[in-house]
DOMAR-747129 format. One record per residue (C-alpha): residue number from 0; residue in one letter; x, y, z. Coordinates in nm, 3 decimals, padded with zeros to 5 digits, always signed. Example, Ala and Ser with C-alpha at 12.3 -4.5 7.8 and 13.67 -1.06 7.14 Angstrom:
DOMAR-747129
0/A/+01.230/-00.450/+00.780 $
1/S/+01.367/-00.106/+00.714 $
This chain:
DOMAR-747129
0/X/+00.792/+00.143/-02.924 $
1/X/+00.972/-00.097/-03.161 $
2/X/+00.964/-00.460/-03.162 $
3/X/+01.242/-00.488/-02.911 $
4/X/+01.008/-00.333/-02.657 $
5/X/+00.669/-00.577/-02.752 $
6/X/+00.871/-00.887/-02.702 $
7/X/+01.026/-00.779/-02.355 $
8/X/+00.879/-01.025/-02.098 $
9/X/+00.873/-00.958/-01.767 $
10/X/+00.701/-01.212/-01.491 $
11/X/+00.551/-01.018/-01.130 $
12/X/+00.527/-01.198/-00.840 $
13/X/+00.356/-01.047/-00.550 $
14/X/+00.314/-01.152/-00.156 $
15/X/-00.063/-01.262/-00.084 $
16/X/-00.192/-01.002/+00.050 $
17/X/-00.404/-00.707/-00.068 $
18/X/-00.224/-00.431/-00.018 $
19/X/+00.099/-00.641/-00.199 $
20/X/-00.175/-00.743/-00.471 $
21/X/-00.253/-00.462/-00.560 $
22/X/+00.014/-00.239/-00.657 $
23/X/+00.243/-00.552/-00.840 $
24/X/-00.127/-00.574/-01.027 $
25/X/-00.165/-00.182/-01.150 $
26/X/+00.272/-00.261/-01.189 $
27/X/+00.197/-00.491/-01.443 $
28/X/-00.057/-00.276/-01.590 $
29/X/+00.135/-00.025/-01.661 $
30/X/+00.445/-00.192/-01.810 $
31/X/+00.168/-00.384/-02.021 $
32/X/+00.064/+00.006/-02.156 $
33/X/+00.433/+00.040/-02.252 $
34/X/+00.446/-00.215/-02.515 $
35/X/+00.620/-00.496/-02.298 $
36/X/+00.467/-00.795/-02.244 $
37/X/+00.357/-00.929/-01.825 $
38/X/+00.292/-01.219/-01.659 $
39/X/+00.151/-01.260/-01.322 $
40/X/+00.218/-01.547/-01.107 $
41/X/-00.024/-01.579/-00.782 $
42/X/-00.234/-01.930/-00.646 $
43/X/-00.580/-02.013/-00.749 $
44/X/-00.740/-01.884/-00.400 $
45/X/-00.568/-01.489/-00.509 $
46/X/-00.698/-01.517/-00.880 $
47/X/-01.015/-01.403/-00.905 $
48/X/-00.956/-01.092/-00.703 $
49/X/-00.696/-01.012/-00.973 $
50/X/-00.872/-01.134/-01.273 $
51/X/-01.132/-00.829/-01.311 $
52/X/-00.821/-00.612/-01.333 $
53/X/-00.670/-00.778/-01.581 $
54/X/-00.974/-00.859/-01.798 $
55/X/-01.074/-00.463/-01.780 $
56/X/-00.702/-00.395/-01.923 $
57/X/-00.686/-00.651/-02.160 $
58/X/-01.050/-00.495/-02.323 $
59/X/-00.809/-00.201/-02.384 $
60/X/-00.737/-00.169/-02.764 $
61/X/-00.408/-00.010/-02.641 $
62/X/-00.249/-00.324/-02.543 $
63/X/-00.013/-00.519/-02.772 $
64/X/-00.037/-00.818/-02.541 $
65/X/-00.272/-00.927/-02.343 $
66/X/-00.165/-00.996/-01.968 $
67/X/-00.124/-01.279/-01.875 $
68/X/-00.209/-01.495/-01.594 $
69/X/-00.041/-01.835/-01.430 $
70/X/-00.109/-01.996/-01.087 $
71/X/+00.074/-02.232/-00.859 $
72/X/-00.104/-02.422/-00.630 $
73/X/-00.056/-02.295/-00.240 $
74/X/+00.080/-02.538/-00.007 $
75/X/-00.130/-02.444/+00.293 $
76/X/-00.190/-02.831/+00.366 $
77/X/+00.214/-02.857/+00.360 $
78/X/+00.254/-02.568/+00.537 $
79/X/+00.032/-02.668/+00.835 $
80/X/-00.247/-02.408/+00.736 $
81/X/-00.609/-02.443/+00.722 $
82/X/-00.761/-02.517/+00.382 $
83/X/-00.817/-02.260/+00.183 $
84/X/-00.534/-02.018/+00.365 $
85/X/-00.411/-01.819/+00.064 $
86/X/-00.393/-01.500/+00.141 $
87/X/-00.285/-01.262/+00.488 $
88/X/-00.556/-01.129/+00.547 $
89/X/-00.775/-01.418/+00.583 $
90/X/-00.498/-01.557/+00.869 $
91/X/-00.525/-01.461/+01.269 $
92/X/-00.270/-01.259/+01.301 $
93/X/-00.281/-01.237/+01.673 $
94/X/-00.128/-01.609/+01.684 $
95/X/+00.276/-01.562/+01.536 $
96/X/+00.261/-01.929/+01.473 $
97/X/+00.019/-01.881/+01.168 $
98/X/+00.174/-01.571/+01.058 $
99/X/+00.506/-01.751/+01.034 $
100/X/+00.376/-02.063/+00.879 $
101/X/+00.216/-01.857/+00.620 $
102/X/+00.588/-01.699/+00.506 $
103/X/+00.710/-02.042/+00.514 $
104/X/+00.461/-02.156/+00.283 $
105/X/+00.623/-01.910/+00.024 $
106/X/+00.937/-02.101/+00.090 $
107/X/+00.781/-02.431/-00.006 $
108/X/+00.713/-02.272/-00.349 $
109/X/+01.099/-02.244/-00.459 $
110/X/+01.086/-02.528/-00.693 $
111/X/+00.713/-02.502/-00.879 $
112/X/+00.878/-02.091/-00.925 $
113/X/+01.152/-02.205/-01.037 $
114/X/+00.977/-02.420/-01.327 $
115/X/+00.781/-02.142/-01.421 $
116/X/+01.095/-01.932/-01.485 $
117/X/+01.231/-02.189/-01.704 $
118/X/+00.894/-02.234/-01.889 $
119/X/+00.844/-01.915/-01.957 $
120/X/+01.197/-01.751/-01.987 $
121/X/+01.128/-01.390/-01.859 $
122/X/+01.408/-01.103/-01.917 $
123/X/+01.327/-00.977/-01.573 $
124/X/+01.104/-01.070/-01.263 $
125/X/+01.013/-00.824/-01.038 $
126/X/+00.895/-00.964/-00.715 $
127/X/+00.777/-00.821/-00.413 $
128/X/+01.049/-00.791/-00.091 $
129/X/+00.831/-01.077/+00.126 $
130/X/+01.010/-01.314/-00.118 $
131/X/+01.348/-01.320/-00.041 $
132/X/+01.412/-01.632/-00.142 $
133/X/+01.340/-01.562/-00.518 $
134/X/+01.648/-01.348/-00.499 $
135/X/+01.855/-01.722/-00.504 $
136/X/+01.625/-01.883/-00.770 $
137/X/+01.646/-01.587/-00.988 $
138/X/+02.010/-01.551/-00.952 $
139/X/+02.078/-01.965/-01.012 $
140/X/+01.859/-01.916/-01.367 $
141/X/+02.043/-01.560/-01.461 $
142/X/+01.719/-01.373/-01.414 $
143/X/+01.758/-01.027/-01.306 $
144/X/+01.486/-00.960/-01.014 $
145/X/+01.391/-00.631/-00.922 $
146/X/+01.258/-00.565/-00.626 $
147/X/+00.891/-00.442/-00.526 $
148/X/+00.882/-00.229/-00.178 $
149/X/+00.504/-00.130/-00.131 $
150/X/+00.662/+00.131/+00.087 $
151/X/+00.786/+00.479/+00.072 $
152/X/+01.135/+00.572/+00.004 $
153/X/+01.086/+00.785/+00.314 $
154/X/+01.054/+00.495/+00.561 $
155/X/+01.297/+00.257/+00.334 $
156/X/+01.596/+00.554/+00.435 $
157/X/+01.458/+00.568/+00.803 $
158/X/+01.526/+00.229/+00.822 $
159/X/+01.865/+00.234/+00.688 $
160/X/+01.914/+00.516/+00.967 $
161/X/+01.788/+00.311/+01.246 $
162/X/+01.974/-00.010/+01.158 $
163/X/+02.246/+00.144/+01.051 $
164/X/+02.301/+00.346/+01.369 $
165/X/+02.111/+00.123/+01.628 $
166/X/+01.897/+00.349/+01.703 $
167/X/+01.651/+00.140/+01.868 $
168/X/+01.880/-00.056/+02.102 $
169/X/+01.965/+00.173/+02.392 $
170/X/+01.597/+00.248/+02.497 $
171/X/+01.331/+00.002/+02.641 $
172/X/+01.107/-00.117/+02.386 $
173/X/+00.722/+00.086/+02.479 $
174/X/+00.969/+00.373/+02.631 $
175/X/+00.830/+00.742/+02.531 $
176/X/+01.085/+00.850/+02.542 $
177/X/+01.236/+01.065/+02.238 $
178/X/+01.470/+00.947/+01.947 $
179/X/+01.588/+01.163/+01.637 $
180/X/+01.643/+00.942/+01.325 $
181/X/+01.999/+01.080/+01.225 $
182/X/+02.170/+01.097/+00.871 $
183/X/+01.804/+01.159/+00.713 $
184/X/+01.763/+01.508/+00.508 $
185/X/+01.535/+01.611/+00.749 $
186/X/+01.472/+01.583/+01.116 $
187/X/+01.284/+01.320/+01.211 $
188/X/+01.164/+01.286/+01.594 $
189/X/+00.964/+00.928/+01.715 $
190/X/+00.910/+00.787/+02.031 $
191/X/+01.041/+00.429/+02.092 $
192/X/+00.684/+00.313/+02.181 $
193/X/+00.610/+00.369/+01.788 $
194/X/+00.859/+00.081/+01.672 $
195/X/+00.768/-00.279/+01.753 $
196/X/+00.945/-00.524/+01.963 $
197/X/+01.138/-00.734/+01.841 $
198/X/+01.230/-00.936/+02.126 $
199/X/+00.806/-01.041/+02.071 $
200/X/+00.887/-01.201/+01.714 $
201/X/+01.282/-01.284/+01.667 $
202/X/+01.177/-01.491/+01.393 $
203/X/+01.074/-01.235/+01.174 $
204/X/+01.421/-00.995/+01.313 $
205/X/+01.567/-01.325/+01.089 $
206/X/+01.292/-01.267/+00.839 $
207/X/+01.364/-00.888/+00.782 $
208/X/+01.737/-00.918/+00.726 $
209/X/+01.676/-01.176/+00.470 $
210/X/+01.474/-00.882/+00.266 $
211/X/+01.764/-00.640/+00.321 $
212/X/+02.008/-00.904/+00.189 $
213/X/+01.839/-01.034/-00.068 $
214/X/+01.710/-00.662/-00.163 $
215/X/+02.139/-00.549/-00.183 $
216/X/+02.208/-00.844/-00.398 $
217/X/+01.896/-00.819/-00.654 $
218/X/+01.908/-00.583/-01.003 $
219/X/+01.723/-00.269/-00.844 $
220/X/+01.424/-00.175/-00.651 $
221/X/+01.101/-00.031/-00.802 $
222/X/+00.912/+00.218/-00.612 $
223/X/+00.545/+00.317/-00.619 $
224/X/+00.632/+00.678/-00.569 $
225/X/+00.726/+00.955/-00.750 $
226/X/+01.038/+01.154/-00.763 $
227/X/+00.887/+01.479/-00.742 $
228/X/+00.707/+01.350/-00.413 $
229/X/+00.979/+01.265/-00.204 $
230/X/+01.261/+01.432/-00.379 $
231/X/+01.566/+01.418/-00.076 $
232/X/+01.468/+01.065/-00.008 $
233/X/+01.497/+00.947/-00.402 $
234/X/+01.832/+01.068/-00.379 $
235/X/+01.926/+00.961/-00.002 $
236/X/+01.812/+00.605/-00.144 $
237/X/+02.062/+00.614/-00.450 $
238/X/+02.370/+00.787/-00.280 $
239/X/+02.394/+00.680/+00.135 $
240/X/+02.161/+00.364/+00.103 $
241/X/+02.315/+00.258/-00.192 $
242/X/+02.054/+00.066/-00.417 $
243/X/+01.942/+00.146/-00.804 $
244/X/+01.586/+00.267/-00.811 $
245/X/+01.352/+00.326/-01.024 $
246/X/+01.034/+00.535/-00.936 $
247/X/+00.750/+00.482/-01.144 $
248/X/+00.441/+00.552/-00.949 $
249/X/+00.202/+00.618/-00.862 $
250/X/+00.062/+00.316/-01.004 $
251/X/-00.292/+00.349/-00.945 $
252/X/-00.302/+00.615/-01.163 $
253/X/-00.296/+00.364/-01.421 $
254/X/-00.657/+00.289/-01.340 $
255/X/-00.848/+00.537/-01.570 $
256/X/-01.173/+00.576/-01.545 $
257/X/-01.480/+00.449/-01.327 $
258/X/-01.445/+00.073/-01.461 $
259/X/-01.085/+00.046/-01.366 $
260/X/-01.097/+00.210/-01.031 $
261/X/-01.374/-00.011/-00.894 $
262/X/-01.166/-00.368/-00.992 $
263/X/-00.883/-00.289/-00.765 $
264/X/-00.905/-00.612/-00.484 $
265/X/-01.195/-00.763/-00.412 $
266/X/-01.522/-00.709/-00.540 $
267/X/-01.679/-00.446/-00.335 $
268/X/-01.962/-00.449/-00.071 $
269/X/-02.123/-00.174/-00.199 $
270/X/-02.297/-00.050/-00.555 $
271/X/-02.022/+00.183/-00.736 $
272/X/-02.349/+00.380/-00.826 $
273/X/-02.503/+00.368/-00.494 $
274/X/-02.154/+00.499/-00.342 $
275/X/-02.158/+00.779/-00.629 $
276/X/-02.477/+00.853/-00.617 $
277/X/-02.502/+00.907/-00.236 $
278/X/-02.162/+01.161/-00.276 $
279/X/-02.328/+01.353/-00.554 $
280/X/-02.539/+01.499/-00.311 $
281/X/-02.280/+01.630/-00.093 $
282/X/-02.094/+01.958/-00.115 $
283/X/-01.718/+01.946/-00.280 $
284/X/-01.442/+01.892/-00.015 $
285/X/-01.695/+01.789/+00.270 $
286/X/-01.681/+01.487/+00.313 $
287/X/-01.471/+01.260/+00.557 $
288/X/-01.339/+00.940/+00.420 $
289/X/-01.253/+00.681/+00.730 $
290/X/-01.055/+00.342/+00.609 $
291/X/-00.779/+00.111/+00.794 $
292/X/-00.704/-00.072/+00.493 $
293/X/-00.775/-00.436/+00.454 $
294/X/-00.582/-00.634/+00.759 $
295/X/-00.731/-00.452/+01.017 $
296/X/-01.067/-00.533/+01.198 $
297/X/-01.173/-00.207/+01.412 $
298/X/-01.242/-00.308/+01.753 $
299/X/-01.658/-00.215/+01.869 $
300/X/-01.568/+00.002/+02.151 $
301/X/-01.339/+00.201/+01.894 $
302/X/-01.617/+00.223/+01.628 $
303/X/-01.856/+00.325/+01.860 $
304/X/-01.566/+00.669/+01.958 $
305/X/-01.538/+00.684/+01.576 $
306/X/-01.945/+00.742/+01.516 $
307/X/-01.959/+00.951/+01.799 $
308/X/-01.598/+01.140/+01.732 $
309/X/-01.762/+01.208/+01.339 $
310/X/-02.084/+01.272/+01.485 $
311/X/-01.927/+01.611/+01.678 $
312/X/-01.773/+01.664/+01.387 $
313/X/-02.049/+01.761/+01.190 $
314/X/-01.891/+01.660/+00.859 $
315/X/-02.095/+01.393/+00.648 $
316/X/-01.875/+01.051/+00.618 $
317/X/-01.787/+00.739/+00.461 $
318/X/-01.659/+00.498/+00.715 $
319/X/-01.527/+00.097/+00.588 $
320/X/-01.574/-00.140/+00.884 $
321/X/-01.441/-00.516/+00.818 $
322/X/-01.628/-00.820/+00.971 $
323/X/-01.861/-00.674/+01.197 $
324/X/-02.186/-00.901/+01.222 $
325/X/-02.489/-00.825/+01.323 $
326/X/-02.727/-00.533/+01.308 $
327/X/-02.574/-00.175/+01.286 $
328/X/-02.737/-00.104/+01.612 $
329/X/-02.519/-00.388/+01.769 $
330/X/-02.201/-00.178/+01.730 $
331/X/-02.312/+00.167/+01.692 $
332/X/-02.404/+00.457/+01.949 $
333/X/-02.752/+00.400/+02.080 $
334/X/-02.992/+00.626/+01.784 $
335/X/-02.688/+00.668/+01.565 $
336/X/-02.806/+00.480/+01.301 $
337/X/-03.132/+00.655/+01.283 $
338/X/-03.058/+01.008/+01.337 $
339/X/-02.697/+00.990/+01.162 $
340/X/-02.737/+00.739/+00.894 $
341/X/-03.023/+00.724/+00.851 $
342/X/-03.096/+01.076/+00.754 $
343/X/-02.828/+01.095/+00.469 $
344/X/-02.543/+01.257/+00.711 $
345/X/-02.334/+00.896/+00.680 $
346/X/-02.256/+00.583/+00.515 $
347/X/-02.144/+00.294/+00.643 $
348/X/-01.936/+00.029/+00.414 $
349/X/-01.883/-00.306/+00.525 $
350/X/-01.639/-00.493/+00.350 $
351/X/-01.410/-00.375/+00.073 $
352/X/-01.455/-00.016/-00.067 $
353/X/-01.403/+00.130/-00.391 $
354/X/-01.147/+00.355/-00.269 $
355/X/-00.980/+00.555/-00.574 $
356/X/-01.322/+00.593/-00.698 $
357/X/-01.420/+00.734/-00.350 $
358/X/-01.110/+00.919/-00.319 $
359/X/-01.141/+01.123/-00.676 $
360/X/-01.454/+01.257/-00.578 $
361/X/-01.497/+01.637/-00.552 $
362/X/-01.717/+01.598/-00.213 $
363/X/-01.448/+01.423/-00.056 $
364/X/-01.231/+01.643/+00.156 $
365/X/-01.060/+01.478/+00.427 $
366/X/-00.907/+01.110/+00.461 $
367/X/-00.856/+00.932/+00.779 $
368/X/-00.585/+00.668/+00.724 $
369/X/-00.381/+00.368/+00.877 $
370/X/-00.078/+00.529/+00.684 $
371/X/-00.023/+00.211/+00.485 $
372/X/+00.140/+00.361/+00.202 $
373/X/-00.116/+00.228/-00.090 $
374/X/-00.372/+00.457/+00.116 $
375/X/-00.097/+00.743/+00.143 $
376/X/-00.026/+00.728/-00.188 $
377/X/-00.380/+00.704/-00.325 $
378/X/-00.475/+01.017/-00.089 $
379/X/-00.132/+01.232/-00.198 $
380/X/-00.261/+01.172/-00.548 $
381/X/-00.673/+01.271/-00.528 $
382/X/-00.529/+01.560/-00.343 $
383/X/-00.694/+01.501/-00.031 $
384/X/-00.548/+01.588/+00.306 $
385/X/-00.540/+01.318/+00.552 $
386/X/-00.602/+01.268/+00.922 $
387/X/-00.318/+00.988/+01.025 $
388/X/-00.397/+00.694/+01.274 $
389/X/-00.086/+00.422/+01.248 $
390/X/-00.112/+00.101/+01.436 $
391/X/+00.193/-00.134/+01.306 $
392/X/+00.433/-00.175/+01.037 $
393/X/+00.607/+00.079/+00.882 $
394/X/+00.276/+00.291/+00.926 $
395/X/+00.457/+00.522/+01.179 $
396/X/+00.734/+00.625/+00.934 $
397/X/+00.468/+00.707/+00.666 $
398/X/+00.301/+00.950/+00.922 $
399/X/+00.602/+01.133/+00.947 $
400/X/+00.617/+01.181/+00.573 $
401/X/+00.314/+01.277/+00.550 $
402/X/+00.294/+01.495/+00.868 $
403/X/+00.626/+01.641/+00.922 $
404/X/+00.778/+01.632/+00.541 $
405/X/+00.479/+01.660/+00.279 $
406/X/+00.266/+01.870/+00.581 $
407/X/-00.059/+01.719/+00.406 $
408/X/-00.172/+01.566/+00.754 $
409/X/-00.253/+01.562/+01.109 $
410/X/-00.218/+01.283/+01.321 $
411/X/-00.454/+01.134/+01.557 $
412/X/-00.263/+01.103/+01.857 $
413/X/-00.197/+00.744/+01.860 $
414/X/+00.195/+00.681/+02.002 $
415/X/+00.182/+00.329/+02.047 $
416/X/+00.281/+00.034/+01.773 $
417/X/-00.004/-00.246/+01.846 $
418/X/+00.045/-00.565/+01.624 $
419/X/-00.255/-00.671/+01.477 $
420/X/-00.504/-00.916/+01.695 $
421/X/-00.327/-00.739/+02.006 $
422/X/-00.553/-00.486/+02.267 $
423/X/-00.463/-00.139/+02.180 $
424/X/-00.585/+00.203/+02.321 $
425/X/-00.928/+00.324/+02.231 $
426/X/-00.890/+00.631/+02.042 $
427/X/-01.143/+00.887/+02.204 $
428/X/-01.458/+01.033/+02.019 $
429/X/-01.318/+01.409/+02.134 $
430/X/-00.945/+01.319/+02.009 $
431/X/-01.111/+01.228/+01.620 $
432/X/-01.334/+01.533/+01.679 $
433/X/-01.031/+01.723/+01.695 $
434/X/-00.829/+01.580/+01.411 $
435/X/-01.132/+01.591/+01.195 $
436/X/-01.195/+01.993/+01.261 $
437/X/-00.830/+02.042/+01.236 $
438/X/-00.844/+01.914/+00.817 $
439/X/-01.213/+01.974/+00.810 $
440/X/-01.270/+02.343/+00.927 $
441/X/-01.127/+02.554/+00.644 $
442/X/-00.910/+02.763/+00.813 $
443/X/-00.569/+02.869/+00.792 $
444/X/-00.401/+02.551/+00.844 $
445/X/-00.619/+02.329/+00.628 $
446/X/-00.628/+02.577/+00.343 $
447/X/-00.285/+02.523/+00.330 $
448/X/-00.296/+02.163/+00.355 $
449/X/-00.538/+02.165/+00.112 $
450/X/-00.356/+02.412/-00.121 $
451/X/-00.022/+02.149/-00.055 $
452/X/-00.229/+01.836/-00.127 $
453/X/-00.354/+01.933/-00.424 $
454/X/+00.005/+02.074/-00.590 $
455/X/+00.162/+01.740/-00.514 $
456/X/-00.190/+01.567/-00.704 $
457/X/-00.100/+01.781/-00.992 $
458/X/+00.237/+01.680/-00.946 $
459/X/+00.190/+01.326/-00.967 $
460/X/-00.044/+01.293/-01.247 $
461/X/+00.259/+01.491/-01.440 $
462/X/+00.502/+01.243/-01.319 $
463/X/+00.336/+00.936/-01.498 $
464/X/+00.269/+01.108/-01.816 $
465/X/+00.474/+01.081/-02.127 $
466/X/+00.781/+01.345/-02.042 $
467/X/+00.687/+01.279/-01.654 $
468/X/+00.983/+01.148/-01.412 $
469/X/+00.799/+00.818/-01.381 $
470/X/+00.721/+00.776/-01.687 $
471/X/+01.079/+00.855/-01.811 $
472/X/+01.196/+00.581/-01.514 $
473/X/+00.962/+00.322/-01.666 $
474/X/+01.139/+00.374/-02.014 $
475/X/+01.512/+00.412/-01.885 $
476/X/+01.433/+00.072/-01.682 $
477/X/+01.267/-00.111/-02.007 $
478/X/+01.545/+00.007/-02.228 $
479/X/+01.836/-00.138/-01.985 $
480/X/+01.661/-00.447/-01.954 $
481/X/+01.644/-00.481/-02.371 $
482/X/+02.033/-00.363/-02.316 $
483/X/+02.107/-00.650/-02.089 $
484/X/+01.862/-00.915/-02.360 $
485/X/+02.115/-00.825/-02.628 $
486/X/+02.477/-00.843/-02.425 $
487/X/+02.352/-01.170/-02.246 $
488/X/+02.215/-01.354/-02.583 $
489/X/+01.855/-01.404/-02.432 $
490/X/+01.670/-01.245/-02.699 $
């Protein structure tokens, strides 16, 4: 691209947390590998989980700048959090006082942003939607922002539907009873107990109409999806929602090879090599993948159904466990470790996984997800089909994409929204048994999952490659903001 393109500066500005990190991060990556030149604006405790990422990229001969880097100090003093409190996942999110001090910190940042914007003099800023309030700052400094949504387009349009016809307010909050999502392009059937309650949190009721304000008065949205993966939605979002979009994902396809894949987050908890190694000697497509992303902390009495649920199963597994202490034999079914593990059949990860690297492997054939959409997105695009267990968030609308619209899942059997922190329903051993078989078996039904899974792979890797919907997104977006640099004078 001409110069126009290399001196293009835009600034991202994600929410602290990883699965917020992480996308704006492989964002930035890739509109680094299109000649403009990024910033990234996060505090010192968030840095070093990012700085791998960007060091691996900025080895790349292909880049005409380097990305850059900038920090502003977290007010978690300020804010009345514990030192050190710089990122979600590190909070208690059982107590909505922390959680809501923690998005007020943000708040407190308004001015130090606000000097970075007129230090560095960015044509755009893309931040993510937990920042509202960079919608005013950006607008008072003639900064277009664009909008990140580490979402689907899927569950941004269900939204729309349920706000915009009230969907939710004529049945009791934990009802099961039935409610169709109308004006959507395809029929969409939940139970009430799947949406939270907002009468528990009116705070952040507040907190979410500030996003859909800010959100309708900002330059665009950009998605991390694809248009070729949710097709009816892309244009639902454009036509009955209203907003300008631009879909350029998925963006951790920008991660390339081994190196790239395994300095996504925080360092890992396990050898790349020792995790590779141990799948080489498995059989292609039998493997079951178990993860529930990084804010959630698996209960003992459900990891114990899980071991014994994958145990019936038969299949050989990967499961990712966060902050359990203590010997394996504290938390697992009594000769589990020795007769499961031990012999090769599993492996147990504690910590942070190297998931896209774990993911892209042949021998991995089945993924059982949280339905965060990073995870949904990183399973559409390895191809893998995925056994669905949602607990909060939007995490029941992306089940329902992937379930009842993509078909490249099965779902657990879990009805019931539990916030994080709070005592939800132990998922039976014989329930996961079931899911597992139902991906894991090879018949009819998973064949065709499998067959599905692996078209809308294909599909994606096509979308972010020059001539690809994405990539042409990326472009059209790049060139309109050079547009605007020339008709404003900023250049």
């Amino acid at each position: 691209m001409g110069s126009a393109t290399r001196d293009l500066h835009i600034l991202f500005f994600p929410f602290s947390a990883p699965g917020h990190i992480i996308p704006i991060v492989d964002l930035a990556k890739l509109f680094a590998s299109r000649g403009v030149k990024t910033s990234i604006l996060t505090t010192p405790g968030n840095a070093p989980s990012i700085q791998l990422s960007i060091d691996q990229a900025n080895d790349s001969s292909t880049l005409r700048h380097p990305i850059a880097l900038y920090l502003l100090p977290f007010p978690s003093a300020e804010a009345g959090l514990p030192t050190g409190c710089e990122n979600a996942s590190s909070l208690t999110f059982a107590n909505l006082d922390m959680r809501a001090k923690f998005v007020g910190a943000f708040e407190l940042l308004r001015q130090p942003f606000a000097r970075v914007l007129r230090e560095l003099l960015p044509n755009a800023v893309v931040t993510d939607s937990f920042l509202p309030w960079t919608q005013d700052v950006a607008a008072e400094l003639d900064v277009p922002r664009l909008v990140f949504h580490g979402t689907s387009l899927f569950s941004l349009c269900a939204s729309h539907s349920i706000d915009r016809f009230k969907v939710l307010e004529s049945v009791p909050p934990g009802s099961a009873q039935s409610l169709v999502l109308p004006g959507l392009p395809h029929r969409i059937e939940m139970q009430r107990s799947q949406f939270r309650d907002s009468s528990k949190m009116p705070g952040f009721t507040v907190f979410f109409d500030r996003i859909r304000i800010s959100e309708e008065r900002s330059y665009g949205v950009v998605a991390n999806s694809y248009y070729e993966l949710e097709p009816d939605y892309a244009e639902h979002y454009r036509k009955v929602v209203g907003r300008r979009v631009w879909n350029v994902g998925p963006v951790s396809l920008c991660n390339r090879n081994e190196i790239e894949k395994s300095r996504r987050g925080d360092e890992t908890s396990i050898g790349c090599s020792q995790c590779l190694s141990w799948l080489n000697t498995k059989k292609p497509g039998s493997v079951v993948y178990i993860c529930f992303g990084s804010m959630y902390k698996l209960p003992i009495a459900q990891i114990r159904e899980i071991a014994l649920g994958l145990e019936a199963s038969d299949a050989p597994f990967i499961l990712v466990v966060r902050d359990v202490r203590g010997n394996d034999s504290d938390w697992l079914p009594e000769g589990f470790e020795e007769e499961v593990v031990g012999r090769g059949k599993g492996l147990i990860i504690r910590g942070w996984a190297p998931q896209l690297l774990i993911l892209n492997h042949e021998a991995v054939g089945g993924f059982v997800t949280h339905c965060g959409w990073n995870s949904c997105l990183e399973g559409v695009s390895a191809g893998v089909p995925m056994i669905t267990w949602p607990m909060f968030a939007e995490q029941f609308l992306n089940e329902r994409l992937i379930v009842d619209v993509l078909k490249v899942g099965v779902g657990v059997g879990v009805k019931e929204y539990v916030d994080i922190g709070a005592e939800r329903r132990v998922v039976a051993g014989e329930e996961i048994r079931r899911a597992v078989g139902r991906v894991m078996d090879g018949g009819e039904e998973a064949e065709e999952m499998r067959r599905r899974a692996r078209e809308l792979a294909e599909m994606g890797r096509r979308a972010v490659e020059e001539g690809g919907s994405s990539y042409a997104d990326a472009g059209e977006l790049i060139q309109e903001l050079i547009g605007r640099r020339k008709t404003t004078g900023t250049e």
